[in-house]
C-alpha atoms as a printed R data frame, in Angstrom:
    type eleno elety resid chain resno       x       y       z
1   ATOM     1    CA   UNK     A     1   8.351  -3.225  20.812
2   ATOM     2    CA   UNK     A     2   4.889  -3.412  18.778
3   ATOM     3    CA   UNK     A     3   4.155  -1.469  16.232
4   ATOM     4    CA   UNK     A     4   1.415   0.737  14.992
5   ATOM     5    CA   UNK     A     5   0.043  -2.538  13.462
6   ATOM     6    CA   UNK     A     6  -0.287  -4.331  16.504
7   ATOM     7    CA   UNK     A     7  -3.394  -3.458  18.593
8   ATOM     8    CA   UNK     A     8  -4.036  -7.117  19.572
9   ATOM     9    CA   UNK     A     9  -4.967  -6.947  23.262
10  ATOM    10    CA   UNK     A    10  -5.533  -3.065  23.608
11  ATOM    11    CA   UNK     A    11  -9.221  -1.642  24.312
12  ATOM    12    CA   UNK     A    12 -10.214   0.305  21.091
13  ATOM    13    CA   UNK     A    13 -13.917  -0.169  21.551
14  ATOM    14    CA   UNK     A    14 -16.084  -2.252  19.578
15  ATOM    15    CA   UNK     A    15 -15.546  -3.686  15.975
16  ATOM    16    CA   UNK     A    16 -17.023  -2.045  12.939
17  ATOM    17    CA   UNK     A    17 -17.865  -5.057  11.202
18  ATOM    18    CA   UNK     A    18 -20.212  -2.792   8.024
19  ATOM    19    CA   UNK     A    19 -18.532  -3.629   5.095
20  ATOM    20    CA   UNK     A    20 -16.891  -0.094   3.388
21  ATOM    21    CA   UNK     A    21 -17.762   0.396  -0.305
22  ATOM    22    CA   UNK     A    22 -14.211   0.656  -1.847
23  ATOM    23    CA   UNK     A    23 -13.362   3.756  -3.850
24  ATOM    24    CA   UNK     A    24 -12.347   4.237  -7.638
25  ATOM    25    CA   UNK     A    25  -8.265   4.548  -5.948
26  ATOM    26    CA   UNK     A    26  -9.419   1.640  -3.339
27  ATOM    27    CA   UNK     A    27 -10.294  -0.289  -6.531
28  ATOM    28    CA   UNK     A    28  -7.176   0.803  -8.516
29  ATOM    29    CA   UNK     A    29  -4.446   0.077  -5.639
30  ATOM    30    CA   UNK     A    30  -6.224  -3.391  -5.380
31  ATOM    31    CA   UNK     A    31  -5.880  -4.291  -9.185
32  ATOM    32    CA   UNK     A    32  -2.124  -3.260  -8.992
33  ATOM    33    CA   UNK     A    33  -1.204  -5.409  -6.022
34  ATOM    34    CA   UNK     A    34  -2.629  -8.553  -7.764
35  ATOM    35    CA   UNK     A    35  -1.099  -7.516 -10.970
36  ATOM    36    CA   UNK     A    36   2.023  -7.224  -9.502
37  ATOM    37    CA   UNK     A    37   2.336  -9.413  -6.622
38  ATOM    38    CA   UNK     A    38   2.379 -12.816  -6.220
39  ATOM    39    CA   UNK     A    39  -1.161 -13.501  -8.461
40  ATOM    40    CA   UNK     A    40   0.315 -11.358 -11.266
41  ATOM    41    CA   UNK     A    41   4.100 -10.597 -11.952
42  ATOM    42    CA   UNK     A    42   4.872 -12.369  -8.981
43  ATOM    43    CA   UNK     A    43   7.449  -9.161  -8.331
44  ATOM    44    CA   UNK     A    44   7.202  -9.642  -4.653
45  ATOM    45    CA   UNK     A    45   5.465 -12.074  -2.173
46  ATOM    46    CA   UNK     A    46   2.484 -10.817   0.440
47  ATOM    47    CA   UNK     A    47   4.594 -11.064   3.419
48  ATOM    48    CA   UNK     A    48   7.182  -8.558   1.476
49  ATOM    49    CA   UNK     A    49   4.272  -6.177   0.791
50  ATOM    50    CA   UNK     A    50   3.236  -6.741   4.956
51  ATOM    51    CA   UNK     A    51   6.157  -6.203   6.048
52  ATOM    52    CA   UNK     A    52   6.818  -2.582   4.228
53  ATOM    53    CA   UNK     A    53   3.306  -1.644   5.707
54  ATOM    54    CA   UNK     A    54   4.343  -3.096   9.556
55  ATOM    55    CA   UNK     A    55   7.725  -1.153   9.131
56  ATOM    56    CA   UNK     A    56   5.335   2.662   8.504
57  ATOM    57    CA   UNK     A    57   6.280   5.127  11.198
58  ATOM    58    CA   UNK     A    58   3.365   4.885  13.703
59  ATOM    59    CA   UNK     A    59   2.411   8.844  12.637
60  ATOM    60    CA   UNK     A    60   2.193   7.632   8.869
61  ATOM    61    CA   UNK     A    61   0.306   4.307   9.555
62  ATOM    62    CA   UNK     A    62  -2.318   6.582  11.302
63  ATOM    63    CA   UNK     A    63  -2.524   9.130   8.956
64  ATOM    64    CA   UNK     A    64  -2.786   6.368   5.946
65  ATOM    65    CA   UNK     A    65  -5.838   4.558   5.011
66  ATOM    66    CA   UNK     A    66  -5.958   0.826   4.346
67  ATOM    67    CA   UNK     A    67  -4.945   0.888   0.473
68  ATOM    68    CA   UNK     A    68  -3.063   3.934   0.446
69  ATOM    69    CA   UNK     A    69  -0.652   1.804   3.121
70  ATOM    70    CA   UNK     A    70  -1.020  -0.431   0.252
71  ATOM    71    CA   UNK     A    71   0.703   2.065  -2.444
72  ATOM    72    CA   UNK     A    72   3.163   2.830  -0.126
73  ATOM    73    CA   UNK     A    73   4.379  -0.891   0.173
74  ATOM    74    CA   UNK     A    74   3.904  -1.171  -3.231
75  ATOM    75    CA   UNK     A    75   5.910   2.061  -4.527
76  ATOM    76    CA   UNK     A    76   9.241   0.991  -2.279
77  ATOM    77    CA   UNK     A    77   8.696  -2.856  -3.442
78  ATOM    78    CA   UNK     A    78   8.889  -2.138  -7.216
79  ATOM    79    CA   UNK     A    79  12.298   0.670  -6.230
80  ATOM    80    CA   UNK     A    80  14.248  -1.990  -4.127
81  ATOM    81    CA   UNK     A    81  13.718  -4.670  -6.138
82  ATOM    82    CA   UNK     A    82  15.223  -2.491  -9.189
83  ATOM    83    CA   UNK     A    83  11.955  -2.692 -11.233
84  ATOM    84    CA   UNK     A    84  11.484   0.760 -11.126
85  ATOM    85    CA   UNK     A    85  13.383   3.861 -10.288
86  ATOM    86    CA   UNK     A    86  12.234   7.005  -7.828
87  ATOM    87    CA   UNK     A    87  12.974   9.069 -10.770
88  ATOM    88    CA   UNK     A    88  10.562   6.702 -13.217
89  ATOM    89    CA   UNK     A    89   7.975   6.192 -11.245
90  ATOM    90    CA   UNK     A    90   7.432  10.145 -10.391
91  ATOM    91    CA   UNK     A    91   7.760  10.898 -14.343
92  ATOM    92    CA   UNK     A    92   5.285   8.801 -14.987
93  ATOM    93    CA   UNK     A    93   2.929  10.421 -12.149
94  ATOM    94    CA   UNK     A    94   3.580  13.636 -13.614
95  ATOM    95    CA   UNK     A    95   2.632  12.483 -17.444
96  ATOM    96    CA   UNK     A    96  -0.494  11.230 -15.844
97  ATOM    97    CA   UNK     A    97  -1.276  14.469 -14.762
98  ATOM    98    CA   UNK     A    98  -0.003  16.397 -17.768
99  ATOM    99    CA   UNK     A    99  -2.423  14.180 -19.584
100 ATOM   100    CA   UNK     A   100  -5.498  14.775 -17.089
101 ATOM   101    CA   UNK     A   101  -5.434  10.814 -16.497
């Protein structure tokens, strides 16, 4: 069965090809994924970060935008690979915030 991913074939209008300015977070995600990725750290390959976005519950593909589907792939890479813990990775969130960052 497709997935959320997969509207190849279906009628969804026409294509919006007007290029989006990308957002300070757009920006951010972006600079991560090639930091860490395959450019960077090389802690995980594209298709690994694809395939975490692909396997999104349909509801949570929707309600994502393009780099926050990013984030997500990029937050459960970096845990199952054992680079960094839940537990770290929501500490250091929370200092962020602590520190108005």
């Amino acid at each position: 069965m497709p997935g959320p991913h997969d509207i190849g074939g279906r009628n969804l209008g026409p294509i919006n090809f007007i290029e989006k300015e990308k957002s300070a977070l757009d920006k951010r995600i972006d600079i991560l994924q090639r930091l860490i990725g395959w450019g960077g750290a090389k802690v995980y390959r594209v298709d690994e970060l694809r395939f975490k976005i692909e396997g999104l519950s349909k509801e949570n593909y929707r309600k994502f935008k393009y780099y926050e589907r990013w984030l997500y792939a990029i937050y459960n890479l970096l845990i199952d690979k054992d680079v960094l813990s839940d537990r770290e990775i929501k500490e250091k969130i929370r200092s962020f915030k602590s520190e108005g960052k």
